[in-house]
C-alpha positions in Angstrom: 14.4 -5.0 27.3 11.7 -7.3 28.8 8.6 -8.1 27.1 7.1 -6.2 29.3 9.1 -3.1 29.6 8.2 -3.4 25.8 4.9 -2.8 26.3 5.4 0.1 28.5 7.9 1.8 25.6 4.7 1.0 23.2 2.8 3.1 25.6 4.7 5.6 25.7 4.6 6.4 22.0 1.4 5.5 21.4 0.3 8.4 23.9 2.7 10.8 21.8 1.3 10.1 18.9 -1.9 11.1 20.2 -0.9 14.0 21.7 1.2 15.3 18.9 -0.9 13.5 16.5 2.1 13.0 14.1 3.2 10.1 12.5 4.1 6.9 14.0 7.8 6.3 12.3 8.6 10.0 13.5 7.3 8.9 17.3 9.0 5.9 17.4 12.4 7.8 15.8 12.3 10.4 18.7 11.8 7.4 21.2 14.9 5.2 19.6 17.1 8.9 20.3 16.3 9.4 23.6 16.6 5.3 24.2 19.8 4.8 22.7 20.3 1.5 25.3 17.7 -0.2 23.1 18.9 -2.9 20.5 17.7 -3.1 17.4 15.5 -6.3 18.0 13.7 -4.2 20.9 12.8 -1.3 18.4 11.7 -3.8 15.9 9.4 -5.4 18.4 8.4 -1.7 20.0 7.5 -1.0 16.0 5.6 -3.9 15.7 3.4 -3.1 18.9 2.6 0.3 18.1 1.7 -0.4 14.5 -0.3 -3.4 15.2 -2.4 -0.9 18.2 -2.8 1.1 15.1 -4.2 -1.2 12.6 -6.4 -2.5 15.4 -7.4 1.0 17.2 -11.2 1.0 16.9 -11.6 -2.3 17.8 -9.2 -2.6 20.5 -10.7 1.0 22.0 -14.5 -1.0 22.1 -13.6 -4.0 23.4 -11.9 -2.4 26.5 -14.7 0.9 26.5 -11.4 3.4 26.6 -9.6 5.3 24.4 -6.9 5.4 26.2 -3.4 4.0 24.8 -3.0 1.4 27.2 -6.7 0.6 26.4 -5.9 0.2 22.8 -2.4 -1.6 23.4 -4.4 -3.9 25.8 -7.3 -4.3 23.4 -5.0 -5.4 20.4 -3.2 -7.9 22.4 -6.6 -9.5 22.7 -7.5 -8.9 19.5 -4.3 -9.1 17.1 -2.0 -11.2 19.2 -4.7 -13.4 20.8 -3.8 -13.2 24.6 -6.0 -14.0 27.0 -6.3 -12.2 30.2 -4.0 -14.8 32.3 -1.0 -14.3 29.9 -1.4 -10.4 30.2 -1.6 -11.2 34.1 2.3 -12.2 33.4 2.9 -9.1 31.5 1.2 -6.1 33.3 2.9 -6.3 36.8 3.9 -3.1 38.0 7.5 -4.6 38.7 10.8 -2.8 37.6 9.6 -1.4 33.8 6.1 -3.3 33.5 2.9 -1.5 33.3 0.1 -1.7 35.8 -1.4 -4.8 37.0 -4.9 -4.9 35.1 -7.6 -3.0 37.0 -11.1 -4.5 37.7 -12.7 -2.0 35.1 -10.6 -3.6 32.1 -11.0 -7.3 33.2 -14.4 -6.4 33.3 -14.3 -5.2 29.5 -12.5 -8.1 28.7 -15.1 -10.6 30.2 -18.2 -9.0 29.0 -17.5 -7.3 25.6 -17.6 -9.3 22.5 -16.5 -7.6 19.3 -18.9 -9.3 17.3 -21.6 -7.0 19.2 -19.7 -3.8 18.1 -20.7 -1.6 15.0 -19.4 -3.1 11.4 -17.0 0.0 11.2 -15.4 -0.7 14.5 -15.0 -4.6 13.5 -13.0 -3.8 10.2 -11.2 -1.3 12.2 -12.6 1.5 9.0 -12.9 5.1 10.6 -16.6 5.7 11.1 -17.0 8.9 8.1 -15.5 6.4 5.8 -18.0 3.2 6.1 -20.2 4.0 4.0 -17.5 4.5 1.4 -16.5 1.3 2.8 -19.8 -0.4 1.8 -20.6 1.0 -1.2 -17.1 -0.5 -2.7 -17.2 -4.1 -1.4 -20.5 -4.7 0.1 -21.2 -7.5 2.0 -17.4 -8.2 2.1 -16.5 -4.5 3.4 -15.9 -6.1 7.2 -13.7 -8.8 6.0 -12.1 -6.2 3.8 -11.5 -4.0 6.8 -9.9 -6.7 8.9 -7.8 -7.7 5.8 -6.6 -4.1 5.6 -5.7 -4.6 9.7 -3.5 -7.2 8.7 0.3 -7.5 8.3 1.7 -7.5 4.7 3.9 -9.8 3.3 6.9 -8.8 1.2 6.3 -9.2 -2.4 8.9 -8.8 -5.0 9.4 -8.3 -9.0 11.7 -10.3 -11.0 14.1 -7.8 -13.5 13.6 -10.0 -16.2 16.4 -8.1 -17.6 18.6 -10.0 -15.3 17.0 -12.8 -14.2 14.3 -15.4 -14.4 11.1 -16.1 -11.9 12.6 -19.6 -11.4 16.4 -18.0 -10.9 15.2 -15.8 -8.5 12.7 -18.1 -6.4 16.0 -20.9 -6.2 18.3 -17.9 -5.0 16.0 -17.3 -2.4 14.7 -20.0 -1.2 16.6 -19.4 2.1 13.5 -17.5 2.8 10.5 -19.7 1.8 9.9 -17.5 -1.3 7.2 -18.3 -3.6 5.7 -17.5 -6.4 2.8 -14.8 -6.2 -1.0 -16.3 -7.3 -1.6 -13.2 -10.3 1.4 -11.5 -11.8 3.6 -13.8 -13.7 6.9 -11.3 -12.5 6.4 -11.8 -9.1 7.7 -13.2 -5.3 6.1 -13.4 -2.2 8.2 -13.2 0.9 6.8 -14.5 4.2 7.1 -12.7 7.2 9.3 -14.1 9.5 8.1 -15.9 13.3 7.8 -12.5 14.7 6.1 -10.4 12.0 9.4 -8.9 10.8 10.2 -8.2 7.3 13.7 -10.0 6.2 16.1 -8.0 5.6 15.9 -8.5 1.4 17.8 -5.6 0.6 20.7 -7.2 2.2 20.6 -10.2 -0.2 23.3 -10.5 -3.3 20.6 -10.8 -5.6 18.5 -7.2 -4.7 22.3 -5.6 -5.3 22.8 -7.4 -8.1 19.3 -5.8 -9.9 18.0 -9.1 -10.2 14.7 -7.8 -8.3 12.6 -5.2 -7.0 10.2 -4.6 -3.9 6.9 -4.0 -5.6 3.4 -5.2 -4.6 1.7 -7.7 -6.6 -1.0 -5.4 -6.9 1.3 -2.5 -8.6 2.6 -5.0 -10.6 -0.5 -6.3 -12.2 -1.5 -2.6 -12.8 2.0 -2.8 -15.0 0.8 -5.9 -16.7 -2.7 -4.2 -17.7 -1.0 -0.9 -19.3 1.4 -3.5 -21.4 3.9 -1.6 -22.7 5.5 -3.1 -25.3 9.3 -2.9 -27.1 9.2 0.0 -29.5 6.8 1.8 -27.8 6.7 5.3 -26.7 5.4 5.6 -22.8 4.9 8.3 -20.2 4.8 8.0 -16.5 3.6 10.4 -15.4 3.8 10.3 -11.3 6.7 8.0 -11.6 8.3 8.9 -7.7 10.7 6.6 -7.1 10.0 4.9 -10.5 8.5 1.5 -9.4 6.3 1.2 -12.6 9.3 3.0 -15.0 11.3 -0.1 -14.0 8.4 -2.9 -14.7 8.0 -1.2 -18.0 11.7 -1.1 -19.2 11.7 -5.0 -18.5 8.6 -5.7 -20.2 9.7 -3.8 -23.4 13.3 -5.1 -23.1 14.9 -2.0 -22.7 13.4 -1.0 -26.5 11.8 2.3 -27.2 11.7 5.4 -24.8 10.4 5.5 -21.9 9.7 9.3 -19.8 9.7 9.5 -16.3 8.7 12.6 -14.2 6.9 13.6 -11.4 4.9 17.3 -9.8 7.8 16.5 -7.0 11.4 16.3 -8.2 12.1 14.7 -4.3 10.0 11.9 -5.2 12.6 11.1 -8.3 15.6 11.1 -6.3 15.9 7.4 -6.2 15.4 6.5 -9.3 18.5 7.5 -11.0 20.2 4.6 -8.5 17.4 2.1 -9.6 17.8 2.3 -13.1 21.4 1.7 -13.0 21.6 -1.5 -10.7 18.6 -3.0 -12.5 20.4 -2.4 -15.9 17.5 -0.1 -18.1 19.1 2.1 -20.5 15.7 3.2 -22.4 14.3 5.9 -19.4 14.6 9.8 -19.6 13.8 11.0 -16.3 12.3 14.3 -16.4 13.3 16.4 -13.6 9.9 19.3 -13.1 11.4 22.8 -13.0 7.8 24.6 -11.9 5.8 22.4 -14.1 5.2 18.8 -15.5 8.7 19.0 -18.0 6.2 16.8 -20.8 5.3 19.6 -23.6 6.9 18.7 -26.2 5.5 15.1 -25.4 1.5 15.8 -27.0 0.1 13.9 -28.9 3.0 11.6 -29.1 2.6 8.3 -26.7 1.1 4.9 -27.0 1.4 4.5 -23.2 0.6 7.0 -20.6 0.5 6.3 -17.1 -1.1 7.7 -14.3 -0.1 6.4 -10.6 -2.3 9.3 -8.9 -2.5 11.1 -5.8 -4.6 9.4 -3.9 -5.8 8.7 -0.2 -3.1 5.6 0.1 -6.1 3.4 1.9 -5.3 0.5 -0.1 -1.5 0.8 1.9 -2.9 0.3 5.7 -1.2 -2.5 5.8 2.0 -0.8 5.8 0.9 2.9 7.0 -1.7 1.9 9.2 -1.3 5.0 11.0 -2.5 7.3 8.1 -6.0 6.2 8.2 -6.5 7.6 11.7 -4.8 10.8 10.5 -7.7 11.0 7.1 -9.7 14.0 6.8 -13.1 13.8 4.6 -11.5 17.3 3.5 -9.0 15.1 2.1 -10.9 13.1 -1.1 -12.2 16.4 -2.3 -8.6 17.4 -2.3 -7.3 14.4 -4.1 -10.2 14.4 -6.4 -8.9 17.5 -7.8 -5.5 16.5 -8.2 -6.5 13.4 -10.0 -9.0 15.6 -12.5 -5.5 17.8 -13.2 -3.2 15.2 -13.7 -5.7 13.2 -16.0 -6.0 15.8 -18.0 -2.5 16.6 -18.4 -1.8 12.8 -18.9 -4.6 12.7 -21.9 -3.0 15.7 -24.0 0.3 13.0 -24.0 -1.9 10.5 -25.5 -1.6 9.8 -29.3 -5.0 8.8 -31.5 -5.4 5.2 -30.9 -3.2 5.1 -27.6 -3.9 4.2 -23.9 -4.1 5.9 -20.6 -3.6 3.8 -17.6 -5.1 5.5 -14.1 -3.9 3.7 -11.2 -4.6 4.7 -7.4 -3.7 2.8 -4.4 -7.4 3.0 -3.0 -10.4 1.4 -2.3 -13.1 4.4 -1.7 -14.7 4.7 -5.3 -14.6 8.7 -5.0 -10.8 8.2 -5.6 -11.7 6.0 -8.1 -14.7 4.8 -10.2 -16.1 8.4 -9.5 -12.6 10.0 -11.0 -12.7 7.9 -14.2 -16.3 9.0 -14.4 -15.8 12.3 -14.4 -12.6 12.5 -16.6 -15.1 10.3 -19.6 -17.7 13.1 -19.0 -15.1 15.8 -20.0 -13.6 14.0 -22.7 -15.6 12.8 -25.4 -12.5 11.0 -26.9 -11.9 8.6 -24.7 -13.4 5.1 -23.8 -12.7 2.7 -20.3 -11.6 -0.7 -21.9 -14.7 -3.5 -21.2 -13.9 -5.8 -17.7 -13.1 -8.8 -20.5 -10.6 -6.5 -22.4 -8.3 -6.0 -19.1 -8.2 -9.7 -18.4 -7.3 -9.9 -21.6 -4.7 -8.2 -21.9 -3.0 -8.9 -18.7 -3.2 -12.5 -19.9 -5.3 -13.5 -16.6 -8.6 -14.2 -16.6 -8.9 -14.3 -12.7 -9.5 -10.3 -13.4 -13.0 -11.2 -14.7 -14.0 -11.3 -10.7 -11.9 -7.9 -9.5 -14.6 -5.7 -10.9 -15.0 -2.4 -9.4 -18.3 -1.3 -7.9 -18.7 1.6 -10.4 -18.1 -0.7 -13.3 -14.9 1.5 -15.0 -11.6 -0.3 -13.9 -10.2 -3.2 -11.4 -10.8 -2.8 -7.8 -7.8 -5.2 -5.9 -7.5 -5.5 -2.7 -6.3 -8.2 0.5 -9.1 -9.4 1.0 -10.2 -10.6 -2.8 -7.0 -10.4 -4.3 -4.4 -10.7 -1.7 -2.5 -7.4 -2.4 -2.9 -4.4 -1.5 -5.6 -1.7 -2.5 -5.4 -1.0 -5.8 -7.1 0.8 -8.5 -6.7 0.3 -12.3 -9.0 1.9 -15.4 -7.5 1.0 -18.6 -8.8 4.2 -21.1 -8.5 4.5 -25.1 -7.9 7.4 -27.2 -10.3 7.4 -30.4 
């Protein structure tokens, strides 16, 4: 495919998933079936059009005063990509498989319209019913938040210190520029390659060989802060694919016990495959069977952890989709999950032990306002101090990730150079 009959394809699905108003992957899997001539580099590069419209859609729709998707493809191209009008001029030709040579109406948007003039939820690309959300976690940073959010992700990895070492790792793949990530002491950063595409690491000797894992720093350094330790007894509680189960059987050297189970016995399917190729032998994996299978656990863990249901908004990076498809009927919702799994999480707890609440989110109802609320209904737990979590993690960068609400560790791309995350470290009297 052309470059241009690219853009048309990007069109296309970008108008289904309006019309259909499902999600993006499932758009551009129906348009790879029906377009089976395309290679794989073309649906790659149809991928990376659509998503980038999407991280960029408010903005994009202002600066060219439509809604439409060729508005918003044309809008991001501008915005994202940085072409200028005489570049698009090559693209949009109305030749064999090009879109429409630009009308007078959008060269007029692009001449007059400056995005610097626009509303500060359409410049961090936030919907509008969330902004004040927005604000009221990151203040005068919550534009340069929201544009950080609009961004592409990097790929960040976790050393199985199990089977490997930081260094070991970082040599095997040097290949592909790796690097050591800023925070977490465990982890890899991967660049994207020249054309935004993520490498292909699961194809590398070294993922099949358990010597690493695809994690976010940001997940990982909500591992480091719940320190589980050899010996200990830990519960993880909404362990899906077991991310976090697999961080804490490396940190404790495969010593003590370690439960893993989730509400949705789905989300556990591929951990079983995990744990063997990264080599943990100390994880029970709990499969629900209409309930949480942790009863007989009360009372009896030094480590539980929540990873709770959550908005996702500190993933628009990578689903950039899902925060056009947000509800505000939706944080009432997930408030309600987090208050029942909380709860269910705190009865595991032993006298003297921790709870861990994680979220990957930045609105502080999901957050700050869940810890809150949990502390007011149980009198026998405390949120650790801002100094204690630095602490503890062994990082004292921490001391300037402070949520807004004062009970946990707000992360994000923008301050912290991961993704959204959440983290409230709670004792048990």
């Amino acid at each position: 495919m052309t470059p241009s009959a690219r853009l048309s394809a990007a069109i296309e699905v970008l108008a289904d998933i309006e019309a259909r108003r499902r999600p993006a992957a499932d758009a551009l899997k129906d348009w790879g079936l029906s377009h089976r001539f395309a290679g794989s580099g073309d649906r790659a590069a149809l991928a990376g059009l659509v998503y980038d419209t999407l991280r960029r859609r408010a903005s994009a729709r202002w600066l060219m005063d439509s809604e439409t998707p060729r508005a918003s493809l044309i809008g991001m191209l501008v915005l994202q990509r940085g072409e200028t009008v005489e570049t698009l001029d090559t693209l949009f030709t109305g030749e064999r498989f090009a879109p429409e040579p630009l009308t007078a109406g959008e060269r007029k948007a692009l001449a007059g319209r400056k995005l610097e003039q626009a509303a500060p939820d359409i410049q961090a690309d936030v919907p509008n019913w969330l902004w004040s959300s927005f604000e009221a976690a990151f203040g005068e940073d919550a534009i340069a938040e929201g544009r950080a959010l609009a961004e592409r992700a990097p790929v960040d990895l976790r050393v199985n210190t199990l089977k490997a070492s930081r260094d070991k790792l970082l040599a095997e793949l040097e290949p592909l520029h790796a690097s050591a990530t800023p925070l977490s002491r465990w982890g890899v950063r991967v660049p994207l390659g020249p054309d935004g595409r993520s490498p292909a690491i699961q194809a590398e000797e070294s993922f099949q060989k358990g010597w690493f894992e695809i994690q976010d720093e940001g997940s990982q350094l909500a591992g480091l802060v719940a320190a589980a330790k050899p010996g200990e007894q830990v519960l993880d509680l909404c362990a899906g694919g077991g991310g976090k189960t697999l961080e804490f059987a490396a940190a404790m050297e495969n010593k003590g016990q370690i439960f893993a189970t989730d509400s949705d016995k789905r989300r556990l399917a591929p951990i079983h495959d995990r744990l063997t190729r990264a080599g943990v032998r100390n994880v029970q994996v709990r499969t629900p069977r209409g309930g949480l299978a942790i009863d007989d656990l009360d009372g009896r863990m030094d480590l539980v952890l929540v990873d709770a249901p959550c908005s996702g908004s500190g993933t628009w990076r990578r689903n950039p989709d899902t925060k056009w498809r947000m509800r505000p009927s939706s944080l009432a919702d997930r408030q309600k999950d987090q208050a029942a799994v909380l709860r269910a999480g705190a009865r595991a707890v032993k006298p003297g032990g921790r709870l861990v609440f994680v979220t990957c989110s930045v609105l502080p109802e999901e957050n700050d306002a869940s810890v809150k609320a949990f502390l007011a209904d149980h009198a026998d737990f405390t949120a650790a101090p801002l100094p204690e979590l630095a602490k503890g993690a062994g990082l004292s960068a921490f001391a300037r990730f402070g949520s807004s609400g004062g009970t946990g560790l707000q992360l994000s791309p923008h301050r912290s150079s991961t993704d959204g995350f959440f983290i409230a470290l709670l004792h048990r009297k």
